[in-house]
KEKOLTOR-650546 format. One record per residue (C-alpha): residue number from 0; x, y, z. Coordinates in steps of 0.5 Angstrom, whole numbers. Layout:
KEKOLTOR-650546
  num     xx     yy     zz
  NUM      X      Y      Z
...
This chain:
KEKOLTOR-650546
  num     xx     yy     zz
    0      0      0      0
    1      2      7     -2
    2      4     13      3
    3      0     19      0
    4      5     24      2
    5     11     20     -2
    6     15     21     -8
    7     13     27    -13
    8      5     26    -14
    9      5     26     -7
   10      9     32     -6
   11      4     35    -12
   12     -3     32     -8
   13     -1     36     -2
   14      1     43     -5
   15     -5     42     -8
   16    -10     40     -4
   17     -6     42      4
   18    -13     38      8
   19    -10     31      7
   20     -5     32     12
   21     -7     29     18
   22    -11     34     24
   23     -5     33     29
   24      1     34     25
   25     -2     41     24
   26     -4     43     31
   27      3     41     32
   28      7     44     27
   29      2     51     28
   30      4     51     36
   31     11     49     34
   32     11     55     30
   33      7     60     35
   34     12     58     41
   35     18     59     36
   36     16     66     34
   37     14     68     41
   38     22     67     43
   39     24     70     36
   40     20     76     38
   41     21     76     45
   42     29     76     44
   43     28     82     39
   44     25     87     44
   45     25     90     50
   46     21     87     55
   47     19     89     64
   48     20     82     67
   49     13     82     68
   50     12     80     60
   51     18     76     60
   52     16     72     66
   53      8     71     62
   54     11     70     55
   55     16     65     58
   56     10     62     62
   57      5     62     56
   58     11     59     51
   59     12     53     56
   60      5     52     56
   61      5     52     49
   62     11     47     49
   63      8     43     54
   64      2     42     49
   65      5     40     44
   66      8     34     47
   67      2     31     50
   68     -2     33     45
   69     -8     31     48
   70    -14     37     45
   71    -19     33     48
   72    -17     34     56
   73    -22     41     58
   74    -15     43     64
   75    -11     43     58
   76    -15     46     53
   77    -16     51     58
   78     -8     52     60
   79     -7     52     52
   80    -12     57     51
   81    -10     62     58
   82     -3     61     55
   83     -5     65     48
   84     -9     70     51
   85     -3     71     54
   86      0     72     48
   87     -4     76     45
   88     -5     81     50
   89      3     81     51
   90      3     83     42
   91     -3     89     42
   92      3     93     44
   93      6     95     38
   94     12     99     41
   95     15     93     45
   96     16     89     38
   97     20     88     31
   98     14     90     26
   99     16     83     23
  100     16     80     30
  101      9     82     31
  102      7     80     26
  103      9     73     25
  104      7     73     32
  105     -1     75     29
  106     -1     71     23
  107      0     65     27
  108     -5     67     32
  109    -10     68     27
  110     -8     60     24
  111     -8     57     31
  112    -16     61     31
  113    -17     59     24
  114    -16     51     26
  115    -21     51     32
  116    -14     48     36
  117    -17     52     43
  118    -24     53     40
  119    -29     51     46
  120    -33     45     44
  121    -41     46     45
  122    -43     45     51
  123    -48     39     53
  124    -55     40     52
  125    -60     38     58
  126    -67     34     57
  127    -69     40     62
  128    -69     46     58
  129    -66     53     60
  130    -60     53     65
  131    -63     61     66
  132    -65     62     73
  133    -73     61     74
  134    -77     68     75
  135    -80     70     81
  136    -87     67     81
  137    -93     71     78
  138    -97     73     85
  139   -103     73     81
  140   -103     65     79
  141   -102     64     85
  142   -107     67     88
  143   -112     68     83
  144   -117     75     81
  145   -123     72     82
  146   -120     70     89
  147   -118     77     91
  148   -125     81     88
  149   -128     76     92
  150   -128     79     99
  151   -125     73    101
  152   -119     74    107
  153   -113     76    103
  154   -105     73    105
């Protein structure tokens, strides 16, 4: 049995058609290239310790993502996403950064966005309907109006 990816036909089929690369190959290949960006960025700016301790935090976390690789874990998914809130709110700040720097940083983001990779699944639907909280009841099905037109001793 023949491997897609291999030899030149292989070689065309992906460059035409990108989606038949397996789903974790480019959820890791676009975090790699999130954290490695990240570091580039980091080592061209000038930073307070406070970004660079969140930053450093961030690309750990991201990292560590990676290598576990398991997307289905809602604590990880969690961090993940913590992780690149970080990220994006340390690159809002276009002074702190290289123009080129910042913006492979926010390319890569707006990737890791498209992919849905930290995109919060559905959440589960309950045979009792709305989780909204119950209104106050109406005084008025509670005591109906011919009740209270009816001289009858009110409560």
């Amino acid at each position: 049995m023949r491997r897609v990816g291999s030899g030149a036909a292989g070689a065309l089929l992906l460059a035409v058609f990108p989606c038949l690369l397996p789903a974790a190959s480019t959820r890791t290949e676009l975090l790699r290239r999130l954290e490695g960006d990240v570091g580039r960025a980091m080592s061209n700016a000038s930073l307070s310790e406070g970004q660079i301790r969140k930053l450093t935090q961030a690309r750990g976390t991201i990292s560590a993502s990676v290598s576990r690789r398991k997307g289905s874990d809602r604590y990880e998914r969690n961090l993940l996403q913590s992780a690149i809130n970080d990220v994006q709110s340390a690159f809002k700040n276009k002074k702190a950064f290289r123009a080129e720097d910042r913006k492979a940083v926010l390319d890569d983001l707006e990737q890791v966005k498209k992919a849905g990779i930290v995109a919060e699944p559905r959440a589960k639907q309950s045979g009792r309907g709305s989780t909204s909280p119950r209104p106050f009841p109406n005084p008025r099905t509670r005591y109906p109006r011919r009740l209270l037109l009816s001289g009858a001793p009110s409560v």
